[in-house]
N, C-alpha and C positions, 0 to 999 in steps of 0.2 A: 880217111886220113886223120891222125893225132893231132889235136890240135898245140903246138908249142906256147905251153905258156911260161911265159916273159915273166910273170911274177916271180915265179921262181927263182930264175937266171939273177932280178933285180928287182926287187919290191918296191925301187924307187921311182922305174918306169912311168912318166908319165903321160909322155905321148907315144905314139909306135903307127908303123904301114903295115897292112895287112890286105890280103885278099880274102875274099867271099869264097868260099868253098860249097856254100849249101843255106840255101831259103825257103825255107816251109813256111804255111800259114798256117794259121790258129784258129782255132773255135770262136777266139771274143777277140775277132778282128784286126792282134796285130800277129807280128812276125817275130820267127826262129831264125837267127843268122850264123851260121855258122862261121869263122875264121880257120886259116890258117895256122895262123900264129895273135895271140891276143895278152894283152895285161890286165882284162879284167879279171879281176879275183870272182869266183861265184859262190854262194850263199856253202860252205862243207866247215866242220869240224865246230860250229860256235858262234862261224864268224861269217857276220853280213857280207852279202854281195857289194861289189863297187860300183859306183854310177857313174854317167860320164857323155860321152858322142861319140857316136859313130858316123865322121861327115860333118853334116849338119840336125841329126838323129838322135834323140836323147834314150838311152842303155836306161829300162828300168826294168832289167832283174836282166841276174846272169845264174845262169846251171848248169850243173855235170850232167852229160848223155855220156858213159862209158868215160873214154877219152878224150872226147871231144865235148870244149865248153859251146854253151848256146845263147845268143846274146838277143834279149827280148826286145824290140821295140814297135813301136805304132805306125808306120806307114813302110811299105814296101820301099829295099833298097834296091840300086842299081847292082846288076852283079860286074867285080873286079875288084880296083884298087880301091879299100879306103883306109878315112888318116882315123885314128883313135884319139881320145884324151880321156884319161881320168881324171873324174873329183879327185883333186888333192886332196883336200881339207877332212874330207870324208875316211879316204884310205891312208891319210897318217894318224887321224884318228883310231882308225881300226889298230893301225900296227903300234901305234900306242898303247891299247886295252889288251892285247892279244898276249903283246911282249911282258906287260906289264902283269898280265895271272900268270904265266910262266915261272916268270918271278917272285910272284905270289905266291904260289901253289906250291914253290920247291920250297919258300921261306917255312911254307906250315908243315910241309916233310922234315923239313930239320927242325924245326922247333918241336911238332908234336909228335911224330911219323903219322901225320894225318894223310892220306889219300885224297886228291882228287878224281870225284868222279862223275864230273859232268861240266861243262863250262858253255856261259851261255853271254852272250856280248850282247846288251842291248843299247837301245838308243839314247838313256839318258845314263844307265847306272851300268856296271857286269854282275856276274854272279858265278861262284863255281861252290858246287858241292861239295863236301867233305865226309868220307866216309866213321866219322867218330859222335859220339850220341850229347858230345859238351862240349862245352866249352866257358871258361872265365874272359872279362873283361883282361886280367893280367896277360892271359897269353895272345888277346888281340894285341895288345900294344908290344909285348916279346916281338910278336909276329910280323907288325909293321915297321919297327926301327929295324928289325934286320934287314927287311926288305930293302926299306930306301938307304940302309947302309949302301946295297948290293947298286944300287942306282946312285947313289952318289959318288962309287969308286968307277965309275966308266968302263963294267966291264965289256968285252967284246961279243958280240953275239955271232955265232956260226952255223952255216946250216949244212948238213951232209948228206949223202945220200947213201943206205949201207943197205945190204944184202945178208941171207942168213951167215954167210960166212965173216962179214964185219963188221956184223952187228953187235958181238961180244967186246968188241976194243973199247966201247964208251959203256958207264956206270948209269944205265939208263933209268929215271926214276921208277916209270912203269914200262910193264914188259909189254910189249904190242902182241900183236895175235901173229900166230908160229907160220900160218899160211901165206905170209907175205912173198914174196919175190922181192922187192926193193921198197925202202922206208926211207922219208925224209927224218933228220934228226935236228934241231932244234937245237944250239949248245948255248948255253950261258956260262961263259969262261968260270970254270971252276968251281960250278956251283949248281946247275942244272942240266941234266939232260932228255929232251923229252921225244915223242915223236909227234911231228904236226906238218901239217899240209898248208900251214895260214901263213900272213907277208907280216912280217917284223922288222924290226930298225937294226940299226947296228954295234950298236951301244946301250947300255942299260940307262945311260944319261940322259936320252932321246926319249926314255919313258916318262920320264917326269918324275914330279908327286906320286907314291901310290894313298890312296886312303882307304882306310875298310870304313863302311857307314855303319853298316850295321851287322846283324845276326839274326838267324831265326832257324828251329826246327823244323827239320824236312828229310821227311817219307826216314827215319829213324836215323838220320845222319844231320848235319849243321851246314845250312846256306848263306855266307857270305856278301853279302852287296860289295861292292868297291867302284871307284873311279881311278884313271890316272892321268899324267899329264894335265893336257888343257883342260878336260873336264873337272878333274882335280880343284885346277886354282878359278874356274870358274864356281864350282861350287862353294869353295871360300868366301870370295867375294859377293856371293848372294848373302851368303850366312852373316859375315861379316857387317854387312848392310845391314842385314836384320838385328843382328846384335847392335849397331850401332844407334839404332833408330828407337831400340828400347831401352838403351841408357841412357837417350837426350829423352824418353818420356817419362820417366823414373826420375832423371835428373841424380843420377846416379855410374860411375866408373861398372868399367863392365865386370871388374874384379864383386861388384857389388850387388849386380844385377840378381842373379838368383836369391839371397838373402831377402832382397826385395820385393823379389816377386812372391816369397812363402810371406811374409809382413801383408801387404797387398789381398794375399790369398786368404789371410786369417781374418780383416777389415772383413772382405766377402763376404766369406761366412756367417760373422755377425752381423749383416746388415740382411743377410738372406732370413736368417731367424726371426730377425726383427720385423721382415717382411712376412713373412708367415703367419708371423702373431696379429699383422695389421691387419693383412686379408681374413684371415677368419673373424677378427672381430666386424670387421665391413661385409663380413655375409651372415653374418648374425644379425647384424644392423639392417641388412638389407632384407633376411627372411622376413622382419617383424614386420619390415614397410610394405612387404608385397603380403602379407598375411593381413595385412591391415585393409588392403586393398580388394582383396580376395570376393570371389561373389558367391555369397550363403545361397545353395538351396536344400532344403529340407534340415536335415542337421548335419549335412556334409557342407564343405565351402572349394570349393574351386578357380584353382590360383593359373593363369597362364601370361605367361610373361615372356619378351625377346629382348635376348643379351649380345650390345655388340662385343669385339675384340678381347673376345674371352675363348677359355679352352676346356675342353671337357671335361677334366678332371673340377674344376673351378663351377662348373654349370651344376656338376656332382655334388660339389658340398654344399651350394644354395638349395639345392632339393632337398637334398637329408636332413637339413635346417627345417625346412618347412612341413615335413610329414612326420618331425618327432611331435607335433601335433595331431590328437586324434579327428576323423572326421576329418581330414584334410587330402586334398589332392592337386599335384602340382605338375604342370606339363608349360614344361622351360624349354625353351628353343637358345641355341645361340651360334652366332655367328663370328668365324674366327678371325684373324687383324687383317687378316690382307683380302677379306670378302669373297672365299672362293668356293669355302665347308660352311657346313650345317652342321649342328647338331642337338638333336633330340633326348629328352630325358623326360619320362612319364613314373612317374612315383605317387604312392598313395599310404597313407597309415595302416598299419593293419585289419581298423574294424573297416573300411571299407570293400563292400560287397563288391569291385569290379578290377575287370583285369588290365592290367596296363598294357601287357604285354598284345592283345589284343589292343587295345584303340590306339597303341603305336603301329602297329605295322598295317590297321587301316590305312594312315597317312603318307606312309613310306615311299609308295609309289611317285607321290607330288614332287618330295625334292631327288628323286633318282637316289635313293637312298633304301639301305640297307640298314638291318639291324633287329633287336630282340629280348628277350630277357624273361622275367616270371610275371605272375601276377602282380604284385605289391611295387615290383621295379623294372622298368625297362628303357634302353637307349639305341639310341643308331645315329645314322651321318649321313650325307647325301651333297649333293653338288649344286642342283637349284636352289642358290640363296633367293631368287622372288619371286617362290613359291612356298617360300615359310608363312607369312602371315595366311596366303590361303589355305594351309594344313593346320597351322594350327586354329584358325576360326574352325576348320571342320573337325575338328576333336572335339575342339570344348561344346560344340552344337549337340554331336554322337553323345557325349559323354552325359550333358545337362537331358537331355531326353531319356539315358538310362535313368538318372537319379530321382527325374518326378516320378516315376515309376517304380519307386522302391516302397 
């Protein structure tokens, strides 16, 4: 038996009685309920399933079988009468996003004759695709004042039901597929016609706000983000916050704020330079002190040193510091700010006779660490921060035993 769905009839339906017509179970323990007659909308065209109770049963997913919808829940029902209720909040939100690309989508056919061709309603943001390869910032904004022109003139929304024979009477944006037998149609007084199977408002007023966020390239066509309605001026309201919260740190009108922030940005900069120039001169400073330190044997000298709340690039230029000395070998451990990495750096001057990359990856195993490189230079990283000082005591042991030997 068909199941009567009441969306249709009224998208506004909130509660409804319904009988059980059919109960199966499922693989992962819950239940398929079939109704008679139901007002849950379920997951087609875009547009998320409705949630809600069945009884005292909470509806978490509904689907199309043929004609008849299927209403999922977790514990076995009584078979007969039950009462229903929809999430409101849920499913005027839907017929807010739903109603609201409609309007969207006809807005960008008249403005570009752009194509809709695909519309996806998610849980914070929608999106539909457009089948054109650009788009400017100017024709977003064409494209949204028309819109909420169409929403702020309260047009009427209509829905019909036609067949190939009256289906020619309405100006439909897109043509559906020829095999139909009967098609819902979607009208937006005067302005859209589409065909759709999803729950909408009655007025274009009921939409709300529309806003496009943004844009991006997709699969050779342009996707869309948007919100409407309550998501809309929710979304506002965060922004707005944020905006507001970076004008009292600027201490600046929010007219003033970007100006502000490139000022701010350019300070940056020069202090980042200035930074730059400081650490290099404090790892020159620093080569000398650990070269000063260094332990001579033969006419080589052998530098090994652990660096906290440092980064490898930074453990980088202290090496190359100390091996533009000849006769020199330096095998730097350091350890990153929040003590979680390791990392190794074995380097040597050129006239010395051994390989780095060998007495690092000796070591490598102690900190669970990977890594590699040539002879003269080599690096890696690992995860046992305490088992650095026992990898590197055991290098500079290997190492000093290669060198009496030379």
């Amino acid at each position: 038996m068909t199941t009567i769905k009441l969306y249709h009839e009224n998208a506004y339906t909130k509660d409804f009685t319904a009988n059980i017509t059919k109960i199966t179970s499922l693989p992962n323990a819950k239940w398929a309920v079939t109704l008679d007659r139901t007002a849950f909308y379920p997951t087609s065209g875009g547009q998320p399933f409705d949630k809600g109770m069945l009884d005292d049963l909470p509806v978490i997913d509904v689907q199309e079988d043929g004609e008849d919808i299927i209403h999922i829940i977790e514990a076995c029902p009584v078979m007969g009468k039950v009462e229903g209720h929809i999430q409101w909040q849920r499913r005027f939100d839907h017929m807010q996003q739903h109603s609201g690309q409609h309007l969207l989508s006809g807005a960008f056919y008249s403005v570009l004759q752009a194509n809709t061709v695909s519309f996806h309603l998610g849980t914070e943001s929608s999106q539909i695709d457009l089948d054109i390869e650009d788009i400017t910032p100017e024709n977003l904004v064409e494209v949204e004042i028309l819109a909420n022109q169409i929403v702020f003139s309260t047009k009427a929304l209509h829905t019909h039901w036609l067949n190939q024979d009256t289906i020619h009477s309405f100006p439909l944006r897109k043509a559906p597929a020829k095999d139909f037998a009967e098609i819902r149609l979607v009208e937006i007084a005067d302005f859209d016609y589409s065909a759709c199977c999803g729950t909408h408002v009655t007025n274009t007023g009921e939409i709300g706000l529309i806003k496009i966020r943004n844009w991006e390239r997709k699969n050779n066509g342009v996707r869309i983000d948007f919100m409407c309605g309550w998501r809309a001026l929710g979304d506002y309201q965060q922004k707005n916050s944020i905006l507001q919260q970076v004008s009292n740190r600027l201490s600046l009108p929010a007219s003033g704020i970007l100006q502000g922030i490139e000022k701010q940005l350019l300070k940056t900069e020069e202090i980042s330079k200035e930074l730059i120039s400081v650490k290099q001169e404090f790892y020159r400073n620093l080569a000398t002190t650990l070269s000063q330190q260094g332990e001579i044997i033969g006419h080589n000298k052998l530098i090994v040193h652990t660096l906290t709340n440092i980064t490898p690039n930074e453990i980088n230029n202290i090496a190359k510091e100390l091996v533009n000395k000849p006769h020199t070998i330096a095998c730097i451990g350091g350890i990153n700010a929040d003590e979680t990495k390791v990392h190794l750096i074995f380097s040597a001057s050129p006239d010395v006779p051994l390989s780095m990359n060998h007495e690092l990856k000796n070591i490598l195993p102690l900190i669970d660490g990977k890594g590699g490189g040539s002879a003269q230079s080599a690096q890696g990283g690992g995860s046992n921060v305490d088992q650095l000082p026992t990898a590197l005591t055991l290098a500079a042991d290997h190492i000093k035993e290669q060198l009496y030997l030379l």
